[in-house]
C-alpha positions as CSV (number, residue, x, y, z in Angstrom):
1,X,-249.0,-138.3,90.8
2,X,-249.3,-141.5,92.8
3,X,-250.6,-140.5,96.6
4,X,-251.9,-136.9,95.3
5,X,-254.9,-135.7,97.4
6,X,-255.9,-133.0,95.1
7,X,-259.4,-134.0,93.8
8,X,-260.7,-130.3,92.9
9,X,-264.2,-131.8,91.4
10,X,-266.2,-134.9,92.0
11,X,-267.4,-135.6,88.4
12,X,-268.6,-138.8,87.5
13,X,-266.9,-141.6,85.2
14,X,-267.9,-141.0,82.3
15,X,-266.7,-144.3,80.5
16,X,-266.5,-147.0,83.6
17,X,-266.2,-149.5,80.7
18,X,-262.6,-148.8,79.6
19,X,-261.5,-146.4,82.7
20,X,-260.9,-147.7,85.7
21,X,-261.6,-145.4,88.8
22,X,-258.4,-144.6,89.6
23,X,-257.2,-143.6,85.7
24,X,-260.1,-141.2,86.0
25,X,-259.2,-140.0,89.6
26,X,-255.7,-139.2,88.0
27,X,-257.4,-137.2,85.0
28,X,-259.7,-135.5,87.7
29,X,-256.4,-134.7,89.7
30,X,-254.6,-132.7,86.4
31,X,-256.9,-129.7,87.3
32,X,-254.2,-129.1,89.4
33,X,-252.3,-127.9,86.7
34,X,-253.1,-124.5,84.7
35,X,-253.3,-126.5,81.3
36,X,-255.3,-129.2,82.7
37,X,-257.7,-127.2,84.5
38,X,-260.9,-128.4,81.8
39,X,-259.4,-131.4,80.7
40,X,-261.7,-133.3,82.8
41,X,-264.3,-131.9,81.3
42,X,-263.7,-131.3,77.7
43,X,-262.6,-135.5,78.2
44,X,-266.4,-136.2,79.1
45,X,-267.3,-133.8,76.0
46,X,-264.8,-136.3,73.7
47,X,-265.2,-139.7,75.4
48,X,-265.7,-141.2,72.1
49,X,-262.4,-140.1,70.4
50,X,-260.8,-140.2,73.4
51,X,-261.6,-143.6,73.7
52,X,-260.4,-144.6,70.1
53,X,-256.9,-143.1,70.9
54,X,-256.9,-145.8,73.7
55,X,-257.7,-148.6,71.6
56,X,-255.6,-147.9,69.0
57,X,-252.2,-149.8,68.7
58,X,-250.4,-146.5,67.5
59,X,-252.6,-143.7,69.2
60,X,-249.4,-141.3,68.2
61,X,-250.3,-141.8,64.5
62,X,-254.1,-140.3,65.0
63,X,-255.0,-138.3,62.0
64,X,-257.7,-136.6,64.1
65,X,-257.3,-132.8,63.7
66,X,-260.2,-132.3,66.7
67,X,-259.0,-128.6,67.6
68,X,-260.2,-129.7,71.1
69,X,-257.9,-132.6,72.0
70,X,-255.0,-130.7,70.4
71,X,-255.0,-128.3,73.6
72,X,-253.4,-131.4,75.2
């Protein structure tokens, strides 16, 4: 997805202290995709957990059964 221009909304960062701009420009850019067309905003609905999954040192192993994040 490096170079895409698709940027369908202009929603702000919600967590500028572990995202950089550009990871959250590539999230923002999934809308271009069917199944990622909320995932933007469900992510700013989740920050928290989504957050802990990029912490953790085995994010595959998450126990977390959130119905919401399992879309993805």
């Amino acid at each position: 997805m490096a170079g895409g221009t698709h940027k369908p909304r202009d929603l702000v960062n919600p967590a500028p202290g572990w995202l950089s701009e550009r990871s959250w420009t590539d999230i923002l850019t999934l809308a271009a995709l069917d199944k990622f067309a909320d995932f933007a905003v469900e992510f700013s609905h989740h920050v928290t957990k989504f957050q802990q999954i990029f912490d953790s040192a085995e994010p595959h192993r998450s126990d977390d059964d959130d119905s919401a994040l399992l879309r993805y």
